[in-house]
C-alpha positions as CSV (number, residue, x, y, z in Angstrom):
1,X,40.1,220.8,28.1
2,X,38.1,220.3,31.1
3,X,37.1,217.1,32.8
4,X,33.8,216.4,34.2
5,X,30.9,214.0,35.2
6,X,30.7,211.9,38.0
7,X,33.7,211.3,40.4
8,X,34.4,207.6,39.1
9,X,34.5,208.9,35.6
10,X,36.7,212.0,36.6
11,X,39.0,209.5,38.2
12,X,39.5,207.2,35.8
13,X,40.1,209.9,32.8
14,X,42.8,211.8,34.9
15,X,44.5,208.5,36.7
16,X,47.8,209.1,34.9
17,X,47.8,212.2,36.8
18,X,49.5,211.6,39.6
19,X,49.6,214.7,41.5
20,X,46.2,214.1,42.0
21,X,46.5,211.6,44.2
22,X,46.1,213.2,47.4
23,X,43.4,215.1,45.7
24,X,41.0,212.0,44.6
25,X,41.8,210.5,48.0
26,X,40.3,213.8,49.6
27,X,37.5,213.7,47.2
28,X,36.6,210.2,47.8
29,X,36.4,211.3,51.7
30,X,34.5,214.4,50.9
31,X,31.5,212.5,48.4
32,X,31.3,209.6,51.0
33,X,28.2,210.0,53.4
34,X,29.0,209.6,57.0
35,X,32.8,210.2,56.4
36,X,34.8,212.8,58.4
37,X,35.4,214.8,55.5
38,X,31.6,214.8,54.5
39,X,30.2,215.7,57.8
40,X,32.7,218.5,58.1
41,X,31.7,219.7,54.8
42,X,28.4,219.5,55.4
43,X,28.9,221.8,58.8
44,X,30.2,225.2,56.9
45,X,28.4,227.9,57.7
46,X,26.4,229.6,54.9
47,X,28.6,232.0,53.0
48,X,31.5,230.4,54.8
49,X,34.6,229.0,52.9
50,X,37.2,226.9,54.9
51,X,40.7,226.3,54.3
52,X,42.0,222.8,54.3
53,X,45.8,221.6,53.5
54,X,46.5,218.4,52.0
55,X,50.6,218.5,52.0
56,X,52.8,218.7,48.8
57,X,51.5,222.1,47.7
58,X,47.6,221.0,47.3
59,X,44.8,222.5,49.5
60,X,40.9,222.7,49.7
61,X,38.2,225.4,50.2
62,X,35.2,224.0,51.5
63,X,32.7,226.0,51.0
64,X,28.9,226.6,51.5
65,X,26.7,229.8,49.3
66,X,23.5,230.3,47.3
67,X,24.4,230.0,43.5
68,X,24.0,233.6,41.9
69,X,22.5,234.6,38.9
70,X,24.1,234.4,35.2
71,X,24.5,238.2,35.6
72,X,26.7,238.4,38.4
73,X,29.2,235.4,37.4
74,X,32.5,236.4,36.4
75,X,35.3,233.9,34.0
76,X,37.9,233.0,35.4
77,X,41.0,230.9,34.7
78,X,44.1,230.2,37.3
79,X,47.8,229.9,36.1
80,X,49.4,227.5,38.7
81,X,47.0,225.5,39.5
82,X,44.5,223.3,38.7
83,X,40.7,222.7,39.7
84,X,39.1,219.6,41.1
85,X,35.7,221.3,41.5
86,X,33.2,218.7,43.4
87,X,29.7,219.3,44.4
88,X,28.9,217.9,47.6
89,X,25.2,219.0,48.2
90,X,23.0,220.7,46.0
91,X,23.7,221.9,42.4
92,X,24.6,224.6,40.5
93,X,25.4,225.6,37.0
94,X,28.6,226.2,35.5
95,X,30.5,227.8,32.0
96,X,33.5,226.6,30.5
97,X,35.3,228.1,27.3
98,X,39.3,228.3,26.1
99,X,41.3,230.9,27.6
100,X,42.1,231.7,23.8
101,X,39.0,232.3,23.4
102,X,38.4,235.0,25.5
103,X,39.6,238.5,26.5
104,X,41.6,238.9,29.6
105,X,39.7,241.5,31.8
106,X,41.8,241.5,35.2
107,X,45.0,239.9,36.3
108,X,45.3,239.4,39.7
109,X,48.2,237.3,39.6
110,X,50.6,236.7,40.9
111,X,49.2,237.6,44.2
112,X,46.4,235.5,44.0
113,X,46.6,233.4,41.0
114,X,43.4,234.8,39.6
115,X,42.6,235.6,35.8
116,X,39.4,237.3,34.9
117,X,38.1,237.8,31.4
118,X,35.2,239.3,29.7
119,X,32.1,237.8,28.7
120,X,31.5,235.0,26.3
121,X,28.2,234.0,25.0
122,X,29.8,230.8,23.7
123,X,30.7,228.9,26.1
124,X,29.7,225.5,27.3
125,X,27.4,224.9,30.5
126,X,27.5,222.6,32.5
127,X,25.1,221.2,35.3
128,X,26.6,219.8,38.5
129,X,25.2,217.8,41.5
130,X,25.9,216.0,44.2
131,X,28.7,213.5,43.3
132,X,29.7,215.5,40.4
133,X,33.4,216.6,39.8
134,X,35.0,219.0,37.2
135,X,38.5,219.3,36.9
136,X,40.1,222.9,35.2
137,X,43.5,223.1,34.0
138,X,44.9,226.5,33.0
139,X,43.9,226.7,29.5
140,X,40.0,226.5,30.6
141,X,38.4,229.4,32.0
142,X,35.5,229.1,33.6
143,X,32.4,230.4,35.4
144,X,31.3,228.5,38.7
145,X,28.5,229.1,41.5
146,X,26.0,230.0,38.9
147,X,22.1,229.0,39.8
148,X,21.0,226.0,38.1
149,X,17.4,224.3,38.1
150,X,16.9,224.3,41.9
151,X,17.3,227.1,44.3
152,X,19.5,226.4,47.5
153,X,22.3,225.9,49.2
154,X,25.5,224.5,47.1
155,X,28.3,222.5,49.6
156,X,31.4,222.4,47.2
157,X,35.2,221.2,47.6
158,X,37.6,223.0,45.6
159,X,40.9,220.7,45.3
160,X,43.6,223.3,44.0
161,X,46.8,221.3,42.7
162,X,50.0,222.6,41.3
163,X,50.3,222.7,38.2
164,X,53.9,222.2,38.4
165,X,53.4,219.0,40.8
């Protein structure tokens, strides 16, 4: 099942993991103020998502958008790879449940490794903030980007690993 909380706790539950490697080391970057990493993330455009490689199959999107309403959130779930989601600035909300759980509404794979399912009133939320990571593996689908307490912009590095890494 999912992994979340702060960055120090996400890295210490998933350290026998070590295809993550590059991943935390990129994170640590990216949740440092006054690092590279952290002032490029913090210079995408509204709206904007930027592509970042890391080597050995692993990339980023950076990304900056408003969180959207419950309403117009969608489940998802990804086959090869996994999700080291990290909020960077601002907050946002965010819905976890099983794969098993739910039923599959659109395949978009393989072409873009993308799994959407129908809605599930059951699901766990979660709140995420700055310094915050959650970590997805296939079996969890889940709903991101979704407005939490606080209106604003969200700054967010999605880590995507291999599963097979």
């Amino acid at each position: 099942m999912a992994l979340f909380g702060s960055f120090s706790t996400v890295r210490a539950q998933a350290a026998l993991a070590r295809s993550f490697g590059p991943a935390f080391a990129y994170l640590a970057e990216a949740l440092t103020p006054g690092t590279a990493v952290h002032t490029r993330l913090l210079a995408v455009g509204a709206e904007q998502t930027e592509r970042i490689d890391l080597g050995g199959g692993i990339f980023v999107l950076e990304q900056a958008y408003q969180p959207k309403p419950r309403a117009e959130g969608r489940f998802e779930s990804h086959r090869l790879y996994i999700d080291l989601q990290a909020i960077v600035a601002g907050e946002e909300r965010m819905e976890v449940a099983e794969v098993d759980r739910l039923r599959l509404h659109e395949d978009l794979t393989p072409g873009r490794d993308l799994l959407f399912y129908e809605d599930f009133a059951a699901a766990s939320v979660l709140t995420l903030r700055a310094g915050d990571v959650a970590v997805f593996f296939p079996a969890d689908a889940h709903m991101p980007s979704l407005t939490a307490g606080t209106a604003g912009l969200v700054r967010k590095a999605v880590v995507k690993v291999p599963v097979a890494g």
